[in-house]
N, C-alpha and C positions, 0 to 999 in steps of 0.2 A: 504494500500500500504506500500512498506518496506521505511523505515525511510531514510534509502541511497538513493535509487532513488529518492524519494520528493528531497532531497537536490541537486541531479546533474541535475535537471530537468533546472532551473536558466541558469545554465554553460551551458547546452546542447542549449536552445533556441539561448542562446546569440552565441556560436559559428553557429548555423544553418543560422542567420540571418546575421552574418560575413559572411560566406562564398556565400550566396546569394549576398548581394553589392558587394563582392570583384568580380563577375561573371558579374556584368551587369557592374563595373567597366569597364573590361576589353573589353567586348563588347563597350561601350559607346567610350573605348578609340580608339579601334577599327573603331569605327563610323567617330568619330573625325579624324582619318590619313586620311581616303577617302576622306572626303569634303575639307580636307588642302590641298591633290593633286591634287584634282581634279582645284581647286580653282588656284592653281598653272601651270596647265597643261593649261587652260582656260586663260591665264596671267592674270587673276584678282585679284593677291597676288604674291607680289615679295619676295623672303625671304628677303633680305635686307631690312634693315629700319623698319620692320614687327614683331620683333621678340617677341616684348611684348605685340604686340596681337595673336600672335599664341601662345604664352604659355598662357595669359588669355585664350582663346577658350579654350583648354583643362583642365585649372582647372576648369572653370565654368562647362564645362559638364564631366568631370570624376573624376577630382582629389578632390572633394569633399568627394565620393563613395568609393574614397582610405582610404580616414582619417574615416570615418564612419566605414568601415570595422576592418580598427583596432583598433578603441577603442572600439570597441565590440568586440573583441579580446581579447583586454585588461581585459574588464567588465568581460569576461567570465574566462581568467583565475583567477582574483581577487575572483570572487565567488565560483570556485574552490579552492584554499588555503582556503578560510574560512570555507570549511565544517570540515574538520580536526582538524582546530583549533576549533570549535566548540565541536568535539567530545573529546578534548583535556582538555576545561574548565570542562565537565560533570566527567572527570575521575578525576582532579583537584577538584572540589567542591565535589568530593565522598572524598576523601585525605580527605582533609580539615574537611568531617564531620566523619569520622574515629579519627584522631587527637582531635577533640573535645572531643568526645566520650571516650577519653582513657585521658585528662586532667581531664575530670568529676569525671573517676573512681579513679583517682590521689588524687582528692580534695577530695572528699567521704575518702580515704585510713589513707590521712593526716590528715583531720579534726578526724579520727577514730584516731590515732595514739597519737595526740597533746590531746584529751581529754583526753585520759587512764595518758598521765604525769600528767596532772593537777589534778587528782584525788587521 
């Protein structure tokens, strides 16, 4: 397989699975307005005095699925920036042994140069 795809594979999952919870998020949040109105309609839930357990009900069944979603969001573009920088150190560690390569020849030139004096 080509060396690029293996590397967006990571990214790819992690956004597929984002946008999966961000979906049932929005379904669940969905879920959750019905049974608050309903529950409402029913007079079995007044808004008044309520307010901090209708926003619990809601984070406990969706606003969790929010935060999951995005930090796989997150994971995915993170693993994206690193493939580049990956490919980045491979061109840098080639540098690096070019450089070397051409000190060596340097040394070999010098040490050829420094004995011819001394003789």
């Amino acid at each position: 397989m080509n060396k690029r795809i293996v590397q967006i594979i990571p990214s790819v999952i992690s956004y597929i699975f984002a946008g999966l919870l961000a979906i049932y998020a929005v379904w669940s949040y969905t879920y959750c307005a019905d049974v608050i109105s309903q529950a409402r309609a029913a007079g079995q839930l007044a808004s008044g005095g309520n307010e901090y357990d209708i926003v619990s009900f809601y984070m406990g069944n969706c606003g969790q699925y929010v935060v999951f979603a995005l930090l796989l969001t997150a994971a995915g573009l993170i693993l994206q920036r690193q493939q580049p920088a990956q490919n980045k150190s491979d061109k840098a560690a080639a540098s690096i042994a070019k450089t070397e390569a051409a000190d060596e020849e340097l040394d070999e030139w010098w040490g050829e140069y420094s004995s011819k004096e001394e003789a």
